[in-house]
SEGUMAR-245985 format. One record per residue (C-alpha): x negated, y, z; residue in three letters. Coordinates in steps of 0.001 Angstrom, whole numbers, plus 500000, padded with zeros to 6 digits. Each point is the difference from the previous one (the first is absolute). Last residue first. Example, Ala and Ser with C-alpha at 12.3 -4.5 7.8 and 13.67 -1.06 7.14 Angstrom:
486330498940507140SER;501370496560500660ALA;
//
This chain:
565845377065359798UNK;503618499759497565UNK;498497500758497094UNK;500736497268497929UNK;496209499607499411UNK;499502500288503710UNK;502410497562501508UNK;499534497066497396UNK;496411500369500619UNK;500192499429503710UNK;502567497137499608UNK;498131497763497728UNK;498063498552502853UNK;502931498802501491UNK;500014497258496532UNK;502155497318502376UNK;503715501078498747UNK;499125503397499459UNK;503623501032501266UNK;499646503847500054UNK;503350501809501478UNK;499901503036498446UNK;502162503427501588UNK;503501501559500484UNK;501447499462496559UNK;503750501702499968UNK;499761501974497527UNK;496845498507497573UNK;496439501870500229UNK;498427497187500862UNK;501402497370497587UNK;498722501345496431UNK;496279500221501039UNK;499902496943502640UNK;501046498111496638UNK;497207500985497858UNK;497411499166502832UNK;501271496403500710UNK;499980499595496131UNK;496311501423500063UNK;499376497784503077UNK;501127496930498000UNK;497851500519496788UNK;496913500508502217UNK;500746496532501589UNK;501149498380496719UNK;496815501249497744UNK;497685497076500356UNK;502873497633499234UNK;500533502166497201UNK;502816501788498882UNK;503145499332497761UNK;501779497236502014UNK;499607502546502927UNK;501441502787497802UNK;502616497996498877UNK;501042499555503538UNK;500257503263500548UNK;501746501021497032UNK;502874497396500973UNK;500760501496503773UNK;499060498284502767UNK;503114499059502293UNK;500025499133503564UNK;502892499519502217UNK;498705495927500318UNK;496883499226499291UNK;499147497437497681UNK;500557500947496526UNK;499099503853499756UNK;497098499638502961UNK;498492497014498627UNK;499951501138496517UNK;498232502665501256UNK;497677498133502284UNK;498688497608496992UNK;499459503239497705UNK;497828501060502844UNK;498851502681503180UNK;504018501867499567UNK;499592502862502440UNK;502468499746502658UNK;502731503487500739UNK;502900499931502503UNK;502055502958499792UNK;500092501522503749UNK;503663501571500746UNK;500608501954503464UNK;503557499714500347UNK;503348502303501444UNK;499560502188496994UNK;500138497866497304UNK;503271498447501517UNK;502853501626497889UNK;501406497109498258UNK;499508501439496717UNK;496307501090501078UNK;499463496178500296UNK;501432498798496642UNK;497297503351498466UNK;497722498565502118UNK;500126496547498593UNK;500407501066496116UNK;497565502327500498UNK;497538496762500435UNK;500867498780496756UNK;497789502874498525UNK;497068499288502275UNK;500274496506499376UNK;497258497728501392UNK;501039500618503487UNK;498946497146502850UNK;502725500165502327UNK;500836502664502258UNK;498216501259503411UNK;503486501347501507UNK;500253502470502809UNK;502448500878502715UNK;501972496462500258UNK;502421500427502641UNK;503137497566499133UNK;501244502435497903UNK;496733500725498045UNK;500217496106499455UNK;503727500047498853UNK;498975503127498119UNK;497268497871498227UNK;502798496924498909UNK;502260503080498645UNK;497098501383498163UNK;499018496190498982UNK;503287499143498333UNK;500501503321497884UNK;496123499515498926UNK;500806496258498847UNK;498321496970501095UNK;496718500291500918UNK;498010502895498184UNK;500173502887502584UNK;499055497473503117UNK;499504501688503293UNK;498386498519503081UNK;500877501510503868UNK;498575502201502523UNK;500542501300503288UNK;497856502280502262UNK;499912498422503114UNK;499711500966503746UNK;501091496672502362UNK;502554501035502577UNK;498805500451503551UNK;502374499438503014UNK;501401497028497251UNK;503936499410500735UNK;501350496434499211UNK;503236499705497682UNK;499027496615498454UNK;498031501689496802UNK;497754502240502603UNK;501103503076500869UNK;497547503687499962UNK;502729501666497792UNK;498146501409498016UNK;497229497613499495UNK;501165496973500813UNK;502878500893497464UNK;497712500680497127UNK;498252497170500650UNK;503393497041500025UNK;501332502375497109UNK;496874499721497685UNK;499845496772500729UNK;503436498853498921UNK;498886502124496561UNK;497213497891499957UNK;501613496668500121UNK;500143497752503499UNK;500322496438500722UNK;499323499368496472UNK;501522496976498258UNK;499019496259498336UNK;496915500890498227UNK;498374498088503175UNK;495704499454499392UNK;498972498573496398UNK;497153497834500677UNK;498800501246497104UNK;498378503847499754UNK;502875502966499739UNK;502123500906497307UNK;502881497802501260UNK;499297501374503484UNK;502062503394499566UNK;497866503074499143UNK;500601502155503356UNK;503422501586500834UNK;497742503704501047UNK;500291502012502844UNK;496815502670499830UNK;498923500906503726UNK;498013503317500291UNK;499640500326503597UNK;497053497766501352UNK;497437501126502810UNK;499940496975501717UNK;502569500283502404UNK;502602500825497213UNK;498875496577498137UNK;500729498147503110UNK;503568501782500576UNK;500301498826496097UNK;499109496023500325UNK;502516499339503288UNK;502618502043497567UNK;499358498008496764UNK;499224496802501835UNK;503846500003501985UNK;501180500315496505UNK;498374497274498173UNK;497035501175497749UNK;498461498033497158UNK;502044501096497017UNK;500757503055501416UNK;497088501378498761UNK;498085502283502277UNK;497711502681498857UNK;498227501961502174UNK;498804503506498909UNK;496554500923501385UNK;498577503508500388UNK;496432499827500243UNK;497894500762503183UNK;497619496600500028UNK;502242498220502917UNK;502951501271498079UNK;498802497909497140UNK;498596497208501734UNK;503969499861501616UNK;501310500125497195UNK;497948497271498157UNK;501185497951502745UNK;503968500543500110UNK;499632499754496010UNK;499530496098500794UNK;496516498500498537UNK;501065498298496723UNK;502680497364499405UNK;501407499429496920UNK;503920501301499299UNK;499346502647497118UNK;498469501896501856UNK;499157498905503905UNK;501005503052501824UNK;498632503060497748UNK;497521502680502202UNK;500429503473499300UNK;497580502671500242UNK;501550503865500704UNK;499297503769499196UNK;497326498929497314UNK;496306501300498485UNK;498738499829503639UNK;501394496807501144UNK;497929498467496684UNK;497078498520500460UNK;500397499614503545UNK;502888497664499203UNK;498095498138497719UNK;496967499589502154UNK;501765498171502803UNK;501685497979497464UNK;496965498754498494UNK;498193499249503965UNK;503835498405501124UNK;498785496549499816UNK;503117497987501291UNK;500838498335496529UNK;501830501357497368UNK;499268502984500828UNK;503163503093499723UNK;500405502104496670UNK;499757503399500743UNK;502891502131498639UNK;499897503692498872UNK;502129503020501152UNK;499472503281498390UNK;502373503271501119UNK;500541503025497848UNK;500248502230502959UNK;504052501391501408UNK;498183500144503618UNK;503254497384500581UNK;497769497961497810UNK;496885500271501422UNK;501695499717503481UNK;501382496658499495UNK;496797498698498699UNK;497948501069502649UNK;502419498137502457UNK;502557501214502702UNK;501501502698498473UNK;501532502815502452UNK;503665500676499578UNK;502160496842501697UNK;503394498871499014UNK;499718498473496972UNK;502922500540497591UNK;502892496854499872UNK;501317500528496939UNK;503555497692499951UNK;500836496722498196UNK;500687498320503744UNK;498512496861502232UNK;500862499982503631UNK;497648496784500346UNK;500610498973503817UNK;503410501108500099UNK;500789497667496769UNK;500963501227496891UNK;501240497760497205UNK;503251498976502390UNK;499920503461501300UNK;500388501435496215UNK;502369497708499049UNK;503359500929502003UNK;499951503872500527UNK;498293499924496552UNK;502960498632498188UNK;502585502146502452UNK;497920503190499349UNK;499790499373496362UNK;503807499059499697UNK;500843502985501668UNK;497838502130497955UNK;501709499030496944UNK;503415500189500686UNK;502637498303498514UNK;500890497792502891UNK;499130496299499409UNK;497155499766501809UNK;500756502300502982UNK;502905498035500899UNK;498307496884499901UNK;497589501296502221UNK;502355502097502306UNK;501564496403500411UNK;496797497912500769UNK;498746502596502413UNK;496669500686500215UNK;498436497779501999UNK;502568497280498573UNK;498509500724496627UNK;496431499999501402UNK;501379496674501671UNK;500987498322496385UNK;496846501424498602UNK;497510498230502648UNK;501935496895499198UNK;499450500692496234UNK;496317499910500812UNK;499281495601500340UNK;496998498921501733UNK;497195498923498017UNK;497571502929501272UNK;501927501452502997UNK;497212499273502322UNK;497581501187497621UNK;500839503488499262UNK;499039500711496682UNK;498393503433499728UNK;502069503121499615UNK;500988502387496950UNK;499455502829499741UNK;502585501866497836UNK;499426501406496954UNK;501410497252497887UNK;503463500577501040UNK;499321503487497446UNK;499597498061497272UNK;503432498642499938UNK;500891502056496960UNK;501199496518498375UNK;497762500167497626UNK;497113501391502356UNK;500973496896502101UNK;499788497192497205UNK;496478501361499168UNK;498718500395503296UNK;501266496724501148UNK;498578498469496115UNK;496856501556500825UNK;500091498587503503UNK;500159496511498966UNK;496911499954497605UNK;501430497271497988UNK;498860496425500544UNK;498122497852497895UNK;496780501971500341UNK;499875499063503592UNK;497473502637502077UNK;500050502864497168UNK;504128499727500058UNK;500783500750496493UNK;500922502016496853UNK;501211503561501777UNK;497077500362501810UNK;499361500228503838UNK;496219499790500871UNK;499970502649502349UNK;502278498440502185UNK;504189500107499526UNK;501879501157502559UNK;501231500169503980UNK;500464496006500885UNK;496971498346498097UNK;499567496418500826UNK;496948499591497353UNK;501578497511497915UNK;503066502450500183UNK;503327497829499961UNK;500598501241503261UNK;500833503459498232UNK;503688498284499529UNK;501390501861497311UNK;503732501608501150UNK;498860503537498792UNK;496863499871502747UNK;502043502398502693UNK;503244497734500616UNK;497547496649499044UNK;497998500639503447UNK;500770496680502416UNK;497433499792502689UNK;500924496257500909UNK;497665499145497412UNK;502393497343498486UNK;497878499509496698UNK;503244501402497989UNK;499412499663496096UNK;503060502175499698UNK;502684497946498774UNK;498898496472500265UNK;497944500771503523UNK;503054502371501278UNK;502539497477499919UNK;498738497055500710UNK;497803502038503311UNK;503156501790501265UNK;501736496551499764UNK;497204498450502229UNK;499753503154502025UNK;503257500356501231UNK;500134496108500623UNK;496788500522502646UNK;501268502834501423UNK;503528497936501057UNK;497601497547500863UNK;497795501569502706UNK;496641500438499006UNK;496756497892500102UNK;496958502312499633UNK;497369501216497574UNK;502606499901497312UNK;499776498997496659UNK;498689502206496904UNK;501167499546496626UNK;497468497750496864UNK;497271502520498308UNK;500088502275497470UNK;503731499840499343UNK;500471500796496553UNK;499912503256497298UNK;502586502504498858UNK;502514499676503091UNK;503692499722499693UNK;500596496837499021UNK;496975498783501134UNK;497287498173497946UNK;
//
């Protein structure tokens, strides 16, 4: 363990790509025996301890550089069980220190050409940049806002490269006129109803054909996952494209776990063409939970929030992540994944701004099993004064087993089934569990819809599609 780090190096530092010259290469030998005991330093050349209350976020199995994921608890990391969950103690640490706030920003992806190079050079000429005697100066006056400006005159460019720009502002869209079904539905102020499709396993598309015409007329949009839980299914590119093909709405999901950068914008401008605007950014289960041979667990190229900014960006400001100018920016109505029961309610509102900052829209949350702990959530998010700048979908699965609910509470990160329900599954009948789960499904659409804040139903039927229908008309939402 660090000295100054709750948890361990996940994996051994970085090295350079490329041979250096030698006063660079001593910089970053003592940079990386000092920083590795202290900090758990992996050398990722992308330095970011100012804004993560000096915990190293590389120590993320997952490589996450802007927050926690939805599985974030205060007990453990869900992909190594030894470890912490590193961003719960960064969160922690930092809302005791009343660093929260440094949390906001958006933060970029590694640059790999500086990954295992030293980063207190890049201080040292920031300081020089600057002016190494108005910084000193600055630092130990006795004002407050000169210290601030002279710390962030000096950190924030070494954190925030001209091709990333990254901030902890509200960046609004800047277009009027929807560009999706769903997007107008919920602008149109409607209680909206989403539900997800669960792509073939195979290349037969005949079932999934008839799912999505079974229900694109009881819901605004279908969404298609991206390989759950890390095994492989037909792509959610696809089952959009037979779904705009067949006049439904699609969303897209893309998890980050899969995507490099250069593939999330080449993969979007082919989405657009296709009819696809409704794009919902997601981390993605990591591999760990996924079928053996276990693929890299190592680090992402890209998390959600990162994707969120790369899209929203395109979009906007019609530029590419390297600078390039698009004569026809993609059209997308942005989305992003909400968990109300990982980690703690404080910790995700600040983790969903970040999102909303970064130009999340709408949110299809988590599956909700607590209509009561849910108000914990919104009342965290209406603190933080976001409800209004995001469309929120509360994500709703009927339970089809005792076996699946026990599943769901233990397995699955961010998700939490209350004690009566389970009882109520050890209680019933094997016969009885399917009818047993829709009236819990049922009972919970009841106390959720009319919540503040609650802009629709996301319906996750997990495989039982034909449920859907009947879900829809005896909660009376037809």
């Amino acid at each position: 363990m660090a000295l100054f780090t709750p948890g361990r190096r996940w994996q051994p530092p970085f090295f350079p790509f490329k041979k250096e010259p030698f006063g660079k290469r001593v910089l970053r030998s003592v940079e990386r025996w000092v920083k590795g005991p202290l900090f758990g330093c992996r050398m990722c050349g992308n330095c970011l301890l100012q804004e993560t209350a000096f915990i190293c976020p590389m120590e993320c199995p997952k490589g996450m550089r802007n927050g926690p994921c939805g599985g974030s608890t205060p007990e453990k990391c869900y992909v190594d069980e030894t470890r912490p969950c590193i961003w719960y103690k960064i969160y922690e640490r930092s809302f005791r220190m009343g660093r929260e706030k440094m949390l906001l920003e958006v933060l970029p992806p590694l640059d790999w050409d500086k990954v295992g190079t030293e980063t207190w050079g890049d201080v040292v000429r920031s300081i020089r940049k600057f002016g190494t005697g108005t910084f000193i100066k600055e630092r130990f006056s006795g004002n407050k806002e000169k210290k601030q400006h002279s710390w962030e005159a000096v950190f924030q460019p070494v954190r925030q490269p001209s091709w990333w720009k990254g901030d902890s502002q509200y960046h609004a869209p800047n277009y009027q006129e929807p560009f999706s079904r769903l997007e107008r539905e919920l602008k149109s102020g409607r209680f909206v109803i989403t539900a997800e499709v669960s792509p073939p396993l195979s290349t037969a598309t005949g079932k999934l054909k008839r799912d999505i015409q079974m229900v694109q007329e009881l819901v605004a949009a279908v969404n298609f996952t991206d390989s759950a839980s890390a095994s492989p299914r037909m792509s959610s590119m696809a089952c959009s494209k037979i779904a705009a093909e067949l006049g439904a709405d699609p969303v897209l999901q893309i998890a980050a776990r899969d995507k490099t950068r250069s593939g999330l914008q080449s993969d979007i401008m082919g989405a657009n063409v296709m009819g696809v605007h409704n794009v919902l950014c997601i981390t993605g289960d990591n591999a760990r939970i996924g079928p053996s041979p276990t693929s890299n667990t190592n680090i992402l190229d890209l998390d959600a929030i990162q994707m969120l900014w790369i899209l929203r960006r395109m979009r906007d400001e019609g530029i590419y992540l390297d600078g390039r100018k698009m004569k026809s920016p993609p059209k997308l109505f942005l989305g992003a994944a909400a968990s109300p029961f990982a980690s703690e309610p404080r910790f995700q509102a600040l983790r969903e701004e970040k999102k909303i900052n970064a130009g999340a829209q709408f949110f299809q949350s988590n599956l909700i099993y607590d209509p009561e702990g849910l108000d914990l959530w919104l009342e965290a998010l209406d603190k933080r004064k976001i409800l209004d700048k995001v469309y929120i979908l509360a994500g709703v699965t009927p339970i089809r087993s005792n076996r699946m609910a026990q599943y769901l509470h233990h397995t699955i990160p961010g998700v939490k089934v209350p004690q009566p329900i389970l009882d109520r599954f050890e209680r019933a009948k094997e016969d009885d569990y399917e009818e047993l789960g829709v009236e819990i499904a049922l009972e919970i659409i009841e106390k959720i819809k009319d919540k503040q804040g609650i802009n629709g139903l996301h319906l996750m039927s997990v495989g039982w599609e034909a449920i859907v229908p009947r879900i829809i008309a005896d909660a009376g939402l037809w």
